[in-house]
C-alpha positions as CSV (number, residue, x, y, z in Angstrom):
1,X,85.3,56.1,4.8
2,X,87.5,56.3,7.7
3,X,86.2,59.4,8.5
4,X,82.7,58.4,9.1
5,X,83.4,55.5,10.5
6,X,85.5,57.1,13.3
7,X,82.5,59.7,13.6
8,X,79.9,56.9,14.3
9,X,82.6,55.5,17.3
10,X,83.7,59.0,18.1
11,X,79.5,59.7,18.8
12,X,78.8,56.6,20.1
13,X,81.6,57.0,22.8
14,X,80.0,60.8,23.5
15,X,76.5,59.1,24.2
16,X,78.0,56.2,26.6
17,X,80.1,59.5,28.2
18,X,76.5,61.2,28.6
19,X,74.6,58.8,30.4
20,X,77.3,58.1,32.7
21,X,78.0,61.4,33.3
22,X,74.1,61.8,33.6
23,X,73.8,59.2,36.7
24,X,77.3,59.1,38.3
25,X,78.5,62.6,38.0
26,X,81.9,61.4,36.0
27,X,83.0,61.2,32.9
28,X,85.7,58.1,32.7
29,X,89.4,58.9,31.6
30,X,89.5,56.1,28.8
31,X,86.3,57.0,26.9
32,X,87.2,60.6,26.8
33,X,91.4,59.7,26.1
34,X,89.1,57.3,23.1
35,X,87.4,61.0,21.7
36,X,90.7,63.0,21.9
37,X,92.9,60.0,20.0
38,X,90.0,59.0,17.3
39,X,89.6,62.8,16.5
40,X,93.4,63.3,16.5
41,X,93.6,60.4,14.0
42,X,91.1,62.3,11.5
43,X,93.6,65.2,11.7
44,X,95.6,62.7,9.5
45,X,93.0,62.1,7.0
46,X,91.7,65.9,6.3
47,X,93.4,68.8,4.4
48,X,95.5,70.8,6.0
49,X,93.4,74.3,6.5
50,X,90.4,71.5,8.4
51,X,93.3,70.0,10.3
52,X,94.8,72.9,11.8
53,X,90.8,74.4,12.7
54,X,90.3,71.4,14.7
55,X,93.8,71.2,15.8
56,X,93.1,74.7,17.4
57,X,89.5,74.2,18.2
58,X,91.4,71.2,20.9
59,X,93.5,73.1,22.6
60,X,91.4,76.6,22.9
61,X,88.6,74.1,24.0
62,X,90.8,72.6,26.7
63,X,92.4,75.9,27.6
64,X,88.6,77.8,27.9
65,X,87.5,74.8,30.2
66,X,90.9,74.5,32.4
67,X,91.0,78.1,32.8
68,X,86.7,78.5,33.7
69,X,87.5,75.3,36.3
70,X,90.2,76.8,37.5
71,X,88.5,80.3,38.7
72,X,85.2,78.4,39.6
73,X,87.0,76.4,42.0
74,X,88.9,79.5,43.4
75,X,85.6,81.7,43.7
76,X,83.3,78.6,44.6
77,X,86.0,77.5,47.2
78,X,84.5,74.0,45.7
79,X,85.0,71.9,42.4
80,X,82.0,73.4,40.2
81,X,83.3,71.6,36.7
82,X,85.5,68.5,36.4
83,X,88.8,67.6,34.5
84,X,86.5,65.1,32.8
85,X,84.7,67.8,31.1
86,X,87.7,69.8,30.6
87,X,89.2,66.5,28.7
88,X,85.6,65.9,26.8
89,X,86.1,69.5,25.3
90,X,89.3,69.0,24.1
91,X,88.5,66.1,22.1
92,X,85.6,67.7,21.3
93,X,87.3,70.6,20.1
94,X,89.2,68.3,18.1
95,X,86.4,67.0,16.7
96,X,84.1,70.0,16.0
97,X,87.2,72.4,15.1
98,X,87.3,76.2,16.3
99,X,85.0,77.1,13.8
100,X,82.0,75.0,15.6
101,X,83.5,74.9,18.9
102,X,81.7,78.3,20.3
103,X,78.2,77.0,18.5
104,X,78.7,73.3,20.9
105,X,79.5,75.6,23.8
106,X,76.2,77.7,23.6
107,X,74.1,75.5,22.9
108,X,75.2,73.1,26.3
109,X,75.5,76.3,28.0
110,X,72.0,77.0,27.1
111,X,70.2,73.3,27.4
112,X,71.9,73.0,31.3
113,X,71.0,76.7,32.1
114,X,66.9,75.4,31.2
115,X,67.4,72.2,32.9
116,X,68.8,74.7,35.9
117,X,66.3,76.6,35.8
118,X,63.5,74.1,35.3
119,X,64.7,72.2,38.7
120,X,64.7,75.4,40.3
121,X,61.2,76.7,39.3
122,X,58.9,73.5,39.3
123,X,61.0,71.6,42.5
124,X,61.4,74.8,44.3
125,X,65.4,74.5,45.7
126,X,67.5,76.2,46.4
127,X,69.7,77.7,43.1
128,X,73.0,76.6,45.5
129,X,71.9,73.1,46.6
130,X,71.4,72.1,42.4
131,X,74.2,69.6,41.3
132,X,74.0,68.9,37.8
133,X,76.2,67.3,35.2
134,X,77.3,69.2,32.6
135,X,78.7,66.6,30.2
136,X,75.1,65.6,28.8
137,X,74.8,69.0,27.4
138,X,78.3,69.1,26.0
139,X,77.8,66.2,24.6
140,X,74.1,67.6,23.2
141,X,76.4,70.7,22.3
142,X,79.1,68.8,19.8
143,X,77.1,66.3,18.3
144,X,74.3,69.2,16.9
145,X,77.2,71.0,15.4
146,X,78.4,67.4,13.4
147,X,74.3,66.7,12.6
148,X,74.8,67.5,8.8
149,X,71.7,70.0,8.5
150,X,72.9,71.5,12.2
151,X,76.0,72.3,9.6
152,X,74.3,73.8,6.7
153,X,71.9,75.9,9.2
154,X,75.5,77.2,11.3
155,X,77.0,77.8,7.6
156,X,74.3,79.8,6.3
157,X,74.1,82.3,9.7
158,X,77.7,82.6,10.3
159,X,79.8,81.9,7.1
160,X,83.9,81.4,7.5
């Protein structure tokens, strides 16, 4: 019971997180502080084996998007991803485990790579000139992974 509840809140929060991401290009500290302490309370209520996936599935989650903001911002010479996505992905991680984590991050690597590429093709500028939020499609990306026949689909290609 406590566990569903807290996912309805935890995906709730995520969609409020996407459409502000989507039109102000920032993802607020206390709605993504809300996903990392709501899916750090479930680690309390899961066995142990589930706990420790998504206990891992945090911190690689924050330590893959600190590191990949890190070197964008050294080669770019310009902030390419947030801290606000970097703190999304380690609730998310949280949430989704290490087990589902790399499924979320391909498919929002995937859905803003077409939405890239559809801006570039049909309004015709320039690849360097396209700022787009990337917290829409993480959000798209860990909330397709909790979708309960997303699950079944993910368990049946890649069983662990």
């Amino acid at each position: 019971m406590v566990l569903e509840l807290s996912d309805y809140v935890i995906g709730a929060v995520l969609l409020i997180i996407a459409v502000i991401d989507a039109r102000r290009f920032e993802i607020p500290d206390r709605l993504s502080f809300t996903v990392i302490g709501l899916a750090a309370i479930q680690l309390y209520f899961i066995e142990r084996d589930l706990s420790m996936d998504r206990l891992m599935g945090g911190v690689t989650a924050f330590l893959l998007f600190e590191l990949t903001r890190r070197i964008m911002a050294f080669r770019l010479k310009r902030d390419a991803l947030g801290m606000g996505d970097v703190k999304l992905m380690m609730g998310g991680g949280l949430w989704v485990g290490l087990s589902y984590l790399p499924f979320s991050i391909l498919l929002a690597c995937l859905t803003g790579l077409l939405h890239f590429l559809y801006l570039a093709v049909f309004y015709k500028t320039s690849l360097r000139e396209q700022k787009i939020p990337f917290g829409p499609y993480l959000v798209l990306g860990l909330m397709s992974v909790k979708l309960p026949f997303i699950q079944n689909i993910l368990s049946t290609l890649a069983p662990f």
